[in-house]
N, C-alpha and C positions, 0 to 999 in steps of 0.2 A: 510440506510447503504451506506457507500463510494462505489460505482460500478466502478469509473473514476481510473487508475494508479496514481499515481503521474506522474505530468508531467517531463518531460528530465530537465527541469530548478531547480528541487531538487538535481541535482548534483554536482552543483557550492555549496548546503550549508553545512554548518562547521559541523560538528559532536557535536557539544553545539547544534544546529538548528534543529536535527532531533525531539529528543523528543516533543518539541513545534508541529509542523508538526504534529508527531502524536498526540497529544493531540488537536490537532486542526481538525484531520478528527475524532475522537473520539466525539466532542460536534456537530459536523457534524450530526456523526451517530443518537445522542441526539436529536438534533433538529429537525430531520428527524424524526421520530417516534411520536412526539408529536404530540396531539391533532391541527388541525388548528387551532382552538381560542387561545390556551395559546401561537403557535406558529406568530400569530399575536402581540398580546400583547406584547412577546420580544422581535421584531420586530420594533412595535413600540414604546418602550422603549426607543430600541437602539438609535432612530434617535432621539431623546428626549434627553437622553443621549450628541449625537455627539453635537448638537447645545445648549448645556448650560454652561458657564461658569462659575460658582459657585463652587466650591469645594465641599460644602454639598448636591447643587441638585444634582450633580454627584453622589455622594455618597450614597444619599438615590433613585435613579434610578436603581445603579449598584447593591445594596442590595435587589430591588425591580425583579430585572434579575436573580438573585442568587436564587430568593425564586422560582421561573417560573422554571430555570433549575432542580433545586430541587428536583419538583415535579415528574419529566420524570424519569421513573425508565430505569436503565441500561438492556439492554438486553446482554443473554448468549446466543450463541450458539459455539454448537461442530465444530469444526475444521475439513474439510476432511482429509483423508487421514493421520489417526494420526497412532501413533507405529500399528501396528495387525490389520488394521483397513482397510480395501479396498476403495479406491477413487470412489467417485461417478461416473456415467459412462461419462459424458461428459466430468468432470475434466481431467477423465483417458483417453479419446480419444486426448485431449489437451495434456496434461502432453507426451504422445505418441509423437504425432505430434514435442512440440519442443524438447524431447531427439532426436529423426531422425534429425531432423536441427541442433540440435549442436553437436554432433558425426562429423555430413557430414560436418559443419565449421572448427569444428577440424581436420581434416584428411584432409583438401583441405587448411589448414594450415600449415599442417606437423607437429601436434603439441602432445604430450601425452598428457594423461590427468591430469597426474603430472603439466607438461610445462603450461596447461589452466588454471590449479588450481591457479597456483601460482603467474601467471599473473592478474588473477582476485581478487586472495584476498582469493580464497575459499579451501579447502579442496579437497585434491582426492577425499574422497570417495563422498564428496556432488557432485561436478561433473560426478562420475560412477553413483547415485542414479538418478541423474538429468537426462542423458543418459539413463537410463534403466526403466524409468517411474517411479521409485521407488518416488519419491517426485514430486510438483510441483513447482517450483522456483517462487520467487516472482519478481514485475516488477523491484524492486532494481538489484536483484540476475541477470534476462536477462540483465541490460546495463552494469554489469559489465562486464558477461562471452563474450556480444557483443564489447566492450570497447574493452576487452582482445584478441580477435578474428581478430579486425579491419574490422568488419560488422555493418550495423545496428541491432537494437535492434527489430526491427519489422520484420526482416529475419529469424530471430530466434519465433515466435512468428506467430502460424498456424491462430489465430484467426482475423490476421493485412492484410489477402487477400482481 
């Protein structure tokens, strides 16, 4: 599974560029899960692949990748903190942590939550729920509401001490 944020350099990309991005931590998550042996073999597919110049060995490499990823079944899991649903308890201690830090950004701004919303992109009430623990924001969600603030993003974020 992806554990790492996107880094601050996802900011600079285009709105055509995100989907890709995700779909690229997505076969992350894939490739991660997989057996080492078969996670080997794609591996060295791949580099089989990079150094061949033939159109078909490419072709029947890339089809030979496809059959590997294939194989790796998708995993599901539940979402914390869904409608009716209580955050797990560290989420919720986190989730705590940066509504305190962004309420206190805000008001050492002089800003309403209207005024943060709107600067950032988001909604009031996502920014009331985001304050009130009621959600956790994603690390897109901090460098806006940080962006919007004129703070860092790791101010905002209890786990960056």
């Amino acid at each position: 599974m992806l554990t790492r944020p996107i880094p601050p350099a996802s900011e600079g990309l285009s709105n055509d560029a995100r989907p890709a991005l995700l779909a690229l931590s997505i076969l992350m998550d894939r490739i991660s899960a997989m057996p080492r042996a078969d996670r080997d073999d794609l591996f060295e597919l791949l580099e089989e692949w990079r150094g061949s110049e033939r159109p078909e060995e490419r072709e029947s490499i890339r089809r030979a990748m496809e059959e590997i990823l294939g194989q790796a079944r998708p995993t599901y899991r539940e979402l914390p903190g869904g409608e009716g649903q209580p955050m797990p308890g560290g989420l919720s201690r986190w989730a705590q942590g940066v509504g305190g830090r962004l309420r206190a950004a805000r008001e050492r701004a002089g800003l309403s939550q209207a005024q943060l919303a709107e600067r950032a992109g988001l909604t009031q009430s996502h920014v009331s729920r985001l304050e009130n623990a009621e959600h956790s924001p994603t690390r897109l969600t901090l460098e806006k509401l940080a962006r919007a603030l004129g703070v860092a993003a790791e101010g905002l974020d209890p786990s960056e001490e």
